[in-house]
DRENDO-1510 file (C-alpha; in Angstrom, 1 decimal, always signed):
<recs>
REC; n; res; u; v; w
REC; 1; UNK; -4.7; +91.3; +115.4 .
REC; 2; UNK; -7.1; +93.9; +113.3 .
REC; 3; UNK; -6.1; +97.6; +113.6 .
REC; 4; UNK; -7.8; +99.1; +116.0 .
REC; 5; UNK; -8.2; +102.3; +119.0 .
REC; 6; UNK; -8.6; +101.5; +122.7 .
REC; 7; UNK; -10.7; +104.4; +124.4 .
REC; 8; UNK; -11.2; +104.7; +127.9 .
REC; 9; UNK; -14.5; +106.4; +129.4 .
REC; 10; UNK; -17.0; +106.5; +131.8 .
REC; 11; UNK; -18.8; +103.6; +133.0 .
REC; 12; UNK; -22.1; +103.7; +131.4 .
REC; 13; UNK; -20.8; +105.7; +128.3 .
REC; 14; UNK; -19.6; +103.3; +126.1 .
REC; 15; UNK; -22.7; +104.1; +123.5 .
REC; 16; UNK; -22.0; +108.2; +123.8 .
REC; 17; UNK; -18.0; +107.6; +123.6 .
REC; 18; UNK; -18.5; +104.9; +120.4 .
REC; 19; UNK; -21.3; +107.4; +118.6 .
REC; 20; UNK; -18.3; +110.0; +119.3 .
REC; 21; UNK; -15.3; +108.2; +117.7 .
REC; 22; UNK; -17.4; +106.7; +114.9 .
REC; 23; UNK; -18.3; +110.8; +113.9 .
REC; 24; UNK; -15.0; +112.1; +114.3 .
REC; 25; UNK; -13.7; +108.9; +112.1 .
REC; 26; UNK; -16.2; +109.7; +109.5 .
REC; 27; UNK; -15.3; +113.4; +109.2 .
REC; 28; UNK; -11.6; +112.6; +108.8 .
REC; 29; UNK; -12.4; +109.9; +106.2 .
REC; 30; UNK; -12.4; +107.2; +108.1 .
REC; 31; UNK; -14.8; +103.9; +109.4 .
REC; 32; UNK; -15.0; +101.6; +111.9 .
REC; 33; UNK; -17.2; +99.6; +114.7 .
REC; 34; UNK; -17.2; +98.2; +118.2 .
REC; 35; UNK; -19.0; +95.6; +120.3 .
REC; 36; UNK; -20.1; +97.4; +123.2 .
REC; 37; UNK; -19.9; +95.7; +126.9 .
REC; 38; UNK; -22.3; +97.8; +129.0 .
REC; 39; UNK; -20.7; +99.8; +132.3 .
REC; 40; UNK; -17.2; +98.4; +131.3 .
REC; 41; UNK; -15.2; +102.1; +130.9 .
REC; 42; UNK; -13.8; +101.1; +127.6 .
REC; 43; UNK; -14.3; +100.3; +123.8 .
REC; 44; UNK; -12.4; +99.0; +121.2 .
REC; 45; UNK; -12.9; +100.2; +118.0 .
REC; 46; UNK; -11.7; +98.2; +115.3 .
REC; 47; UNK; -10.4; +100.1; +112.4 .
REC; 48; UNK; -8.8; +99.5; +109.2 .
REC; 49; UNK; -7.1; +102.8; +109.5 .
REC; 50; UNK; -6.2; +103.1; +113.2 .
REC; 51; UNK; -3.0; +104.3; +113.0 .
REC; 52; UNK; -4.3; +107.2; +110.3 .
REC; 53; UNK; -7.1; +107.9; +112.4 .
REC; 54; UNK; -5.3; +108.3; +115.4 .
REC; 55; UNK; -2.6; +110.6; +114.6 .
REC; 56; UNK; -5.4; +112.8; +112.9 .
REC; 57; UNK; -7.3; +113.0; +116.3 .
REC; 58; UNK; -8.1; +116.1; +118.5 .
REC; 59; UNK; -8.9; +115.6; +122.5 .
REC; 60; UNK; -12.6; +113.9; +122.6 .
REC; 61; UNK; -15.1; +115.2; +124.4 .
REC; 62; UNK; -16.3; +111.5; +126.1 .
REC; 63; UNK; -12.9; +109.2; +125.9 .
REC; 64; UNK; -10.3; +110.0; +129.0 .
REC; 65; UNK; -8.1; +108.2; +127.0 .
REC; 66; UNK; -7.2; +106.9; +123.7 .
REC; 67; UNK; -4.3; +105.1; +121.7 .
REC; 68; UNK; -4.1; +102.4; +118.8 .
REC; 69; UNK; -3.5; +99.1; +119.2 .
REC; 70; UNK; +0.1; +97.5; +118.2 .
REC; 71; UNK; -0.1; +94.3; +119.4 .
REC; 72; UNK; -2.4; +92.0; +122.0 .
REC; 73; UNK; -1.7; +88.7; +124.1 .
REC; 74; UNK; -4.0; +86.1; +125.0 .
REC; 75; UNK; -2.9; +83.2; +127.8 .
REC; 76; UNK; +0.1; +85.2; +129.7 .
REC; 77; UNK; +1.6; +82.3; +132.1 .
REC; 78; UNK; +1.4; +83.7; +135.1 .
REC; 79; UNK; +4.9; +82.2; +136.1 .
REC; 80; UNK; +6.0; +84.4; +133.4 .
REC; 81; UNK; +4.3; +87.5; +131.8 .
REC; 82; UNK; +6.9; +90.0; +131.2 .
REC; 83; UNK; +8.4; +87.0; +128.5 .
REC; 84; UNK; +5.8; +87.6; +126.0 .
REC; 85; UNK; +5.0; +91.0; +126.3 .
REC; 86; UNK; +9.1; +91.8; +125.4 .
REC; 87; UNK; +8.6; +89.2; +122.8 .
REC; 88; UNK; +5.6; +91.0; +121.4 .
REC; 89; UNK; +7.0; +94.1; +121.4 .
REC; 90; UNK; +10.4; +93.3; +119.3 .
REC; 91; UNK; +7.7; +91.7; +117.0 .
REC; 92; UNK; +5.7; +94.9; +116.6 .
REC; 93; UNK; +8.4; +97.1; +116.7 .
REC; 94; UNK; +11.7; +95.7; +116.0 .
REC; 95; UNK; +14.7; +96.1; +118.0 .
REC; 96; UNK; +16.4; +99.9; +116.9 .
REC; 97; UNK; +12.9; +101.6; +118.2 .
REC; 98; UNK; +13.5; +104.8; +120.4 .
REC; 99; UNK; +13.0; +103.4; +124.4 .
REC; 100; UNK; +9.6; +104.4; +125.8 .
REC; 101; UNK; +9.1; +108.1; +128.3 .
REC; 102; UNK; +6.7; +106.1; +130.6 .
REC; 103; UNK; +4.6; +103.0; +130.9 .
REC; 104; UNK; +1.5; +102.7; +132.0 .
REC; 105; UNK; -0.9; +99.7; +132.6 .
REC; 106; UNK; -4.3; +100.5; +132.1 .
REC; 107; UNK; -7.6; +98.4; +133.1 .
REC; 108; UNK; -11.1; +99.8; +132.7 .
REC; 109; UNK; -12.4; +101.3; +135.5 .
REC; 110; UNK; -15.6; +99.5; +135.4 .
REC; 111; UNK; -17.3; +97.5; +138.8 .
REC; 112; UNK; -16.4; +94.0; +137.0 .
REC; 113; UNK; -12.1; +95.1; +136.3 .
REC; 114; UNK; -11.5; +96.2; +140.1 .
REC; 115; UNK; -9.6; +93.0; +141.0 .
REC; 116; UNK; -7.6; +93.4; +137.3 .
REC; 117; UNK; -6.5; +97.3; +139.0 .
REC; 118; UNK; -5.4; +95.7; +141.6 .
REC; 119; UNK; -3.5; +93.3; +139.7 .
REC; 120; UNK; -2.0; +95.9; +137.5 .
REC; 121; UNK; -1.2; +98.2; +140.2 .
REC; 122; UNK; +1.2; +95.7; +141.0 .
REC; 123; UNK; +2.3; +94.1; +138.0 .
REC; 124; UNK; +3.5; +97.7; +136.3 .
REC; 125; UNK; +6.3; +97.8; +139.0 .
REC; 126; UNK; +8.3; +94.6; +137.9 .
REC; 127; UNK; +7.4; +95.3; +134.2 .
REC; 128; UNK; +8.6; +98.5; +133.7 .
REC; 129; UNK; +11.9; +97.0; +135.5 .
REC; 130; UNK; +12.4; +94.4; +132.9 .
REC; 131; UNK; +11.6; +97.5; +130.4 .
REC; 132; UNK; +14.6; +99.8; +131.6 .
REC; 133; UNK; +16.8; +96.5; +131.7 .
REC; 134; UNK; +15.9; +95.6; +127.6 .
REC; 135; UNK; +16.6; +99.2; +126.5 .
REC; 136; UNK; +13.0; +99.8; +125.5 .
REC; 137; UNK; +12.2; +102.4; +128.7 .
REC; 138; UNK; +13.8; +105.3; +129.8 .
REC; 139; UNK; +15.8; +105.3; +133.2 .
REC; 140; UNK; +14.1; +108.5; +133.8 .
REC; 141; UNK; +10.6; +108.9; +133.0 .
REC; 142; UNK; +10.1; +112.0; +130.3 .
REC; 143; UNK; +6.4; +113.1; +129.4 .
REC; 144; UNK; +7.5; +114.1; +125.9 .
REC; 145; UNK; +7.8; +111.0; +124.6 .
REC; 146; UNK; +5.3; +108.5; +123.5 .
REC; 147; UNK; +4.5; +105.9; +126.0 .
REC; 148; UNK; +4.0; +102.2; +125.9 .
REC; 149; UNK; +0.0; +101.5; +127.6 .
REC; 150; UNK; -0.5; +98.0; +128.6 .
REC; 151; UNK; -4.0; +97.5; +128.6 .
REC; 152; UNK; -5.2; +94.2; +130.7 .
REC; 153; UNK; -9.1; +93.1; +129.9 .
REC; 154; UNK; -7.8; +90.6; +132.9 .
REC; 155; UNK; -4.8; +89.4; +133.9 .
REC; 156; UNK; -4.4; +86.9; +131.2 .
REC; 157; UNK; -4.7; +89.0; +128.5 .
REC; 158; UNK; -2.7; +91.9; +127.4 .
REC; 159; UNK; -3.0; +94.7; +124.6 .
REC; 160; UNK; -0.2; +96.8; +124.2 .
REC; 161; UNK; -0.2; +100.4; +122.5 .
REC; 162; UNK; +2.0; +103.6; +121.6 .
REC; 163; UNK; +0.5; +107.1; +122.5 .
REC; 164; UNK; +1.0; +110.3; +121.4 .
REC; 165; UNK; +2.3; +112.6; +124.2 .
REC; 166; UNK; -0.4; +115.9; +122.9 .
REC; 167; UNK; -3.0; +113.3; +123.7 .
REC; 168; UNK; -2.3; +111.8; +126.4 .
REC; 169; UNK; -4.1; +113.3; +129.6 .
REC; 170; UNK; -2.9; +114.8; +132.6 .
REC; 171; UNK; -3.8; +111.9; +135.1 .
REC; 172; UNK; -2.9; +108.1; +134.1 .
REC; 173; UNK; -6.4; +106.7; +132.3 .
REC; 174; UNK; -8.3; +110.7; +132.7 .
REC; 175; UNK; -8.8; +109.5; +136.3 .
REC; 176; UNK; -7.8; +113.3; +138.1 .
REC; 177; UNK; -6.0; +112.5; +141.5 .
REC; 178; UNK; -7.4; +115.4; +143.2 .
REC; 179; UNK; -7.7; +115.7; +147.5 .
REC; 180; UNK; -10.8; +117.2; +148.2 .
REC; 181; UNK; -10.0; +120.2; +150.5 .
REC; 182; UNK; -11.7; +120.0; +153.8 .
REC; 183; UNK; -13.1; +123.6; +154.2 .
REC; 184; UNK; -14.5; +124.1; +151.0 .
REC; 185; UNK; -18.3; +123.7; +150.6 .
REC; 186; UNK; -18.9; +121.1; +148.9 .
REC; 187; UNK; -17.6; +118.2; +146.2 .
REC; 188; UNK; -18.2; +120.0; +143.3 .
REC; 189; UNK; -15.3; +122.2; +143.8 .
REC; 190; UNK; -13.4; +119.4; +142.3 .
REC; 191; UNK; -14.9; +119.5; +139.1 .
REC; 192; UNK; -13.8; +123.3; +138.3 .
REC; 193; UNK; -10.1; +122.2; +139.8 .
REC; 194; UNK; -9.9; +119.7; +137.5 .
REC; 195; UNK; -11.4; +121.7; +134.5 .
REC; 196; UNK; -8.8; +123.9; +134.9 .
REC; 197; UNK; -6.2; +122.1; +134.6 .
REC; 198; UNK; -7.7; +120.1; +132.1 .
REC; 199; UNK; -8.6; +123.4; +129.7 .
REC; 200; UNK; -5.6; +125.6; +130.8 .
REC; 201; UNK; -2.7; +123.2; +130.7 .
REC; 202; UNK; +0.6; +122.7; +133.5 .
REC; 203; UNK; +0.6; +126.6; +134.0 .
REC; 204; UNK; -2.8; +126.7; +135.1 .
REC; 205; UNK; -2.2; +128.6; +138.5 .
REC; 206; UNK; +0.1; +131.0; +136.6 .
REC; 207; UNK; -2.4; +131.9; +134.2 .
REC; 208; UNK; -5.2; +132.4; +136.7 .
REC; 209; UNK; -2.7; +134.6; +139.1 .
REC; 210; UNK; -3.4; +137.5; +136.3 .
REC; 211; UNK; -7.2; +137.6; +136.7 .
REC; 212; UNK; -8.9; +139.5; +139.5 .
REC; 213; UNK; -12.3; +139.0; +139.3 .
REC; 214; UNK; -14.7; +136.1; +138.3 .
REC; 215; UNK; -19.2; +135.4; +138.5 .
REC; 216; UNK; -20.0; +132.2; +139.9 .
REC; 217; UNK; -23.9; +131.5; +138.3 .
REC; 218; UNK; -26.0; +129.3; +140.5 .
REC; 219; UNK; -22.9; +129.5; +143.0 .
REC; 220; UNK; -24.3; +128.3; +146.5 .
REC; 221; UNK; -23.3; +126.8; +148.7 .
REC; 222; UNK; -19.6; +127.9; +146.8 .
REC; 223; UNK; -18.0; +125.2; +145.8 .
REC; 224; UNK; -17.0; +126.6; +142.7 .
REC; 225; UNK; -16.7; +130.3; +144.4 .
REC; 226; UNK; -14.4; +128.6; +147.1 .
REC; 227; UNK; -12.0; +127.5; +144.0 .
REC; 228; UNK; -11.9; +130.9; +142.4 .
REC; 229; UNK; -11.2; +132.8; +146.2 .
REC; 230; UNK; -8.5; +130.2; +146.7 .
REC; 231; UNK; -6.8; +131.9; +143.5 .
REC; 232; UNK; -6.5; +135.4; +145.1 .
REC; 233; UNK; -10.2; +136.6; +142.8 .
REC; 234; UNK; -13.1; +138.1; +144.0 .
REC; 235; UNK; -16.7; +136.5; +143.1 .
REC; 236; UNK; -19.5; +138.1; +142.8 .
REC; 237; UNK; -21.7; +134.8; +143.5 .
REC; 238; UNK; -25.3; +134.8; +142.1 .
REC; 239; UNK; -28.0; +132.5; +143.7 .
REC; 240; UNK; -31.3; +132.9; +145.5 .
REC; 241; UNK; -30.0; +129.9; +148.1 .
REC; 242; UNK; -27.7; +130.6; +151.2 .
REC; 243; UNK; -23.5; +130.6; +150.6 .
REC; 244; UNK; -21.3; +129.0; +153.3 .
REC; 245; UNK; -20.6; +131.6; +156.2 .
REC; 246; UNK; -16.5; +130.6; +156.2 .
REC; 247; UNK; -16.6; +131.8; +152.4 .
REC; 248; UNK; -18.4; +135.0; +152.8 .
REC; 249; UNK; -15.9; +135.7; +155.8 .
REC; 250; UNK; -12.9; +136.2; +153.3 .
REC; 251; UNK; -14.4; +139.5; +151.8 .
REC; 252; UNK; -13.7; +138.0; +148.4 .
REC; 253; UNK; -17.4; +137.4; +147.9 .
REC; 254; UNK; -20.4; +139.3; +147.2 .
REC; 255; UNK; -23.2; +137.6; +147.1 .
REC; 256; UNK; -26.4; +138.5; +145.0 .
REC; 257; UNK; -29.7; +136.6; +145.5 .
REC; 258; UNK; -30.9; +136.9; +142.0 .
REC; 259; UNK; -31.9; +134.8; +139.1 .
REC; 260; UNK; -28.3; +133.5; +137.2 .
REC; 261; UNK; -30.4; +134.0; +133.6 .
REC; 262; UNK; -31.6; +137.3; +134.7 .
REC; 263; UNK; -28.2; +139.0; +136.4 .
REC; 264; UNK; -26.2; +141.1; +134.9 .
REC; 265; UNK; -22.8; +142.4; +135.7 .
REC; 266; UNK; -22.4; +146.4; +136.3 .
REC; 267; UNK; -18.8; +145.7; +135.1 .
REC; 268; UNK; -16.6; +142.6; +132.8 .
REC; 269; UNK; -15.2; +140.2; +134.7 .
REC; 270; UNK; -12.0; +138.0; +133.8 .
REC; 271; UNK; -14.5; +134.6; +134.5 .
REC; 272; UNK; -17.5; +133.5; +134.4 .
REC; 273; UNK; -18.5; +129.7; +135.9 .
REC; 274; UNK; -21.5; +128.4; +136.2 .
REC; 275; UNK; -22.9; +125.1; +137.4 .
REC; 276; UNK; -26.7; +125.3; +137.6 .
REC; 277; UNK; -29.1; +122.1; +137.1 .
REC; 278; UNK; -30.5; +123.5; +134.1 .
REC; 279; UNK; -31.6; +122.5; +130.4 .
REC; 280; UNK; -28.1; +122.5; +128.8 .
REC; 281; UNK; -29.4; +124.6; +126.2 .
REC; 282; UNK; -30.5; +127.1; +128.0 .
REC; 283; UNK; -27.5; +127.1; +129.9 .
REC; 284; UNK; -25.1; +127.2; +126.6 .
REC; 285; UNK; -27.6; +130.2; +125.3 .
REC; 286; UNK; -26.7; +132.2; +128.8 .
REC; 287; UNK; -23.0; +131.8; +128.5 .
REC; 288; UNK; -23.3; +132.5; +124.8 .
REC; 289; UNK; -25.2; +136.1; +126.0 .
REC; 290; UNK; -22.5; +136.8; +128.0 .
REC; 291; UNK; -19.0; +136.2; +126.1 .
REC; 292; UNK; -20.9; +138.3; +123.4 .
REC; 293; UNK; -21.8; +141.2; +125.7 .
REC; 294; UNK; -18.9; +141.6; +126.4 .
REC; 295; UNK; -19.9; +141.0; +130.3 .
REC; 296; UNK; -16.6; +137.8; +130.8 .
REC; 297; UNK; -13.2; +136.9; +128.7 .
REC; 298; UNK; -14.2; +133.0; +129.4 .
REC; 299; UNK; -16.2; +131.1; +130.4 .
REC; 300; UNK; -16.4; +127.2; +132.4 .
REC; 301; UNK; -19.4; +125.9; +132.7 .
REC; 302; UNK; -21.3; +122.4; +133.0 .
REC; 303; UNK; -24.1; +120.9; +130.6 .
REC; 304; UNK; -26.1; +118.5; +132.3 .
REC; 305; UNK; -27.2; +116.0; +129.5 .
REC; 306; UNK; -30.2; +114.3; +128.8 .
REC; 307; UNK; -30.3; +110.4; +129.6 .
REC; 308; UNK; -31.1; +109.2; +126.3 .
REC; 309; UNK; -29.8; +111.7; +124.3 .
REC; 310; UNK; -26.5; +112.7; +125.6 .
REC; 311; UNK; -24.6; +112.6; +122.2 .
REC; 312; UNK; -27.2; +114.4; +120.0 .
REC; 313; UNK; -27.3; +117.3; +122.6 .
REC; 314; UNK; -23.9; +117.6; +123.0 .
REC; 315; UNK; -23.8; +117.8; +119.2 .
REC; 316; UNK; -26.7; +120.6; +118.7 .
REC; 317; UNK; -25.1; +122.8; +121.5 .
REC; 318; UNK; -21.6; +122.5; +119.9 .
REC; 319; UNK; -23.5; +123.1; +116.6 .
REC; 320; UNK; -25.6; +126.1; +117.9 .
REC; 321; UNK; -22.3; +127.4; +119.3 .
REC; 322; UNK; -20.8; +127.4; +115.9 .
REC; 323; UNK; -24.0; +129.1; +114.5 .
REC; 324; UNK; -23.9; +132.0; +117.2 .
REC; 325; UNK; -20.3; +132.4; +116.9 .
REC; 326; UNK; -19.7; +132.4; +112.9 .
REC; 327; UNK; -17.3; +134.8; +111.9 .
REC; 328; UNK; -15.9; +135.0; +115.0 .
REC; 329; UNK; -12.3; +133.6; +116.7 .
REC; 330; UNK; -12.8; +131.5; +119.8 .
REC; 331; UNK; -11.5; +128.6; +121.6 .
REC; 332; UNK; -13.5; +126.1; +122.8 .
REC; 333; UNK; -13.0; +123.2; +124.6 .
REC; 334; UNK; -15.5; +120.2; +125.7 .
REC; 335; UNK; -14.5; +117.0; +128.4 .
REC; 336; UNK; -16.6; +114.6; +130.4 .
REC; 337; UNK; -14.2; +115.1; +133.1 .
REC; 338; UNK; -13.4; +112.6; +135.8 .
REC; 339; UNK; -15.5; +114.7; +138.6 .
REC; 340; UNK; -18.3; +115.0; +136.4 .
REC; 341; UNK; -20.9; +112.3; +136.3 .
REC; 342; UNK; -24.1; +112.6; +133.8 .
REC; 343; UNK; -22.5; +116.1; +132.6 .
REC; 344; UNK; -20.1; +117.8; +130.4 .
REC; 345; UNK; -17.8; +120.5; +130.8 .
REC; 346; UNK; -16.9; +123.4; +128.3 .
REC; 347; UNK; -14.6; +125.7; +128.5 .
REC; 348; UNK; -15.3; +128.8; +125.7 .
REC; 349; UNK; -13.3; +132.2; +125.4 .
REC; 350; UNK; -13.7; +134.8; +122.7 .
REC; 351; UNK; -10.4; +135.9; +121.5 .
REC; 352; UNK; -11.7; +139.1; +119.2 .
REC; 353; UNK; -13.6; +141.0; +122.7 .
REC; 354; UNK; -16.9; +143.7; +121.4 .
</recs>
């Protein structure tokens, strides 16, 4: 088997995810190449280096997922598949390697694999039985350490993988498993749930209960206000279009029919969100104004990308970031989230405030 990284992603952004990895390889001295399969939610991309490579990796801003390749199986008997895959793995790894935190079997999430999730749904059960019984996986899952991924293209095939735990994400395959709350406004208040617990970490709700007061740009109906009341702040919400009634009945929310490129704050807030259908850079240029003014401590907001371009813009923002920034100490973080769809989502904060 050539060395190589799986990376799971969107359906339909396999080319944005493979132009991603093949950048990031380049700039840590690295090369490789994959053969695409349109709408599938994954690549493989063979390289030479994988193991280098991966352990030099940062989160990526279009892969849910990633992990290298140790080992693959074609023809599993289906009277037997668990045979092989121990086999393979004493093979790979020998038999004195530390046992496994978790296991997860992975498919792609694309229309064509849904029978193959349904398949591994059921096959991780009996698998991660005859795991604990070898001595290669804990009794008790732990999170901090690496996990064994068993990737099926279908149920015939297997490719087995090692991950680092500072990679891995905080929902099996990216894919957030998040309950849309019935009285908030609309979907999109998924999206800013899940950004923060993508961009904040497993104290999220701790580290928003110190903030008091947040700007929701673009904010009706409130999805994204209705997130930021439910943790205690008050939003001023900006947006020529109506809010929902329920929200503007908890007093948290003041709501200014105004421009969101025009507004300005009369005092700093703790947060500023914004999820306008915008030009992304005009959007990035706005946020940008505002963390330099002085006007927010951080910022999560949504770039909704160009069709065609989605890689290159992505690349000139971050770029033009840099630029605006230089000299500067910030953190910024970028994900195609789960919720998202033909968008990005950034999360910036200044750490040296005017």
């Amino acid at each position: 088997m050539s060395p190589a990284l799986l990376l799971l992603c969107r359906p339909g952004f396999e080319k944005e995810c493979l132009a991603e990895i093949t950048a990031v390889a380049a700039e840590l001295g690295h090369s490789g190449w994959a053969r695409l399969e349109a709408d599938s939610g994954f690549i493989r991309f063979e390289c030479a280096s994988a193991l280098a490579l991966y352990d030099a990796l940062a989160p990526l801003v279009f892969a849910r997922d990633v992990w290298p390749l140790l080992a693959e199986i074609d023809n599993l008997p289906a009277a037997d598949r668990i045979a092989p895959i121990l086999a393979a793995l004493t093979t790979t790894l020998g038999t004195e390697a530390p046992a496994f935190g978790q296991l997860f079997c992975d498919t792609a999430e694309g229309d064509a694999y849904r029978a193959t999730a349904r398949f591994a749904g059921k096959f991780v059960h009996p698998l991660r039985q005859a795991l604990r019984s070898d001595g290669r996986l804990l009794a008790k899952d732990d999170a901090k350490r690496p996990a064994l991924h068993a990737f099926f293209p279908d149920s015939s095939r297997v490719w087995l993988g090692v991950d680092r735990p500072t990679l891995r994400p905080a929902w099996p395959m990216g894919v957030a498993r998040l309950k849309f709350p019935a009285s908030a406004p609309s979907r999109s208040t998924l999206k800013l749930e899940e950004a923060f617990q993508v961009f904040l970490g497993p104290a999220w709700r701790e580290r928003l209960s110190d903030d008091r007061t947040a700007v929701d740009l673009g904010a009706a109906p409130g999805g994204w206000t209705w997130q930021l009341v439910k943790r205690g702040l008050h939003v001023d919400a900006v947006d020529n279009g109506p809010m929902n009634d329920e929200l503007m009945a908890t007093g948290q929310v003041s709501h200014h029919r105004a421009d969101g490129f025009r507004w300005q704050p009369e005092h700093p807030v703790d947060w500023l969100v914004c999820d306008m259908v915008e030009q992304p850079a005009r959007v990035a240029e706005r946020m940008l104004d505002w963390l330099e003014a002085g006007w927010a401590r951080q910022a999560v907001f949504n770039l909704k990308l160009p069709m065609k371009q989605r890689w290159a813009c992505w690349r000139d923002i971050r770029e033009r970031i840099a630029e605006r920034l230089a000299g500067r100490q910030y953190e910024l973080q970028a994900r195609q989230l789960y919720f998202d769809r033909e968008e990005i989502t950034l999360y910036l904060a200044l750490e040296d405030r005017p």
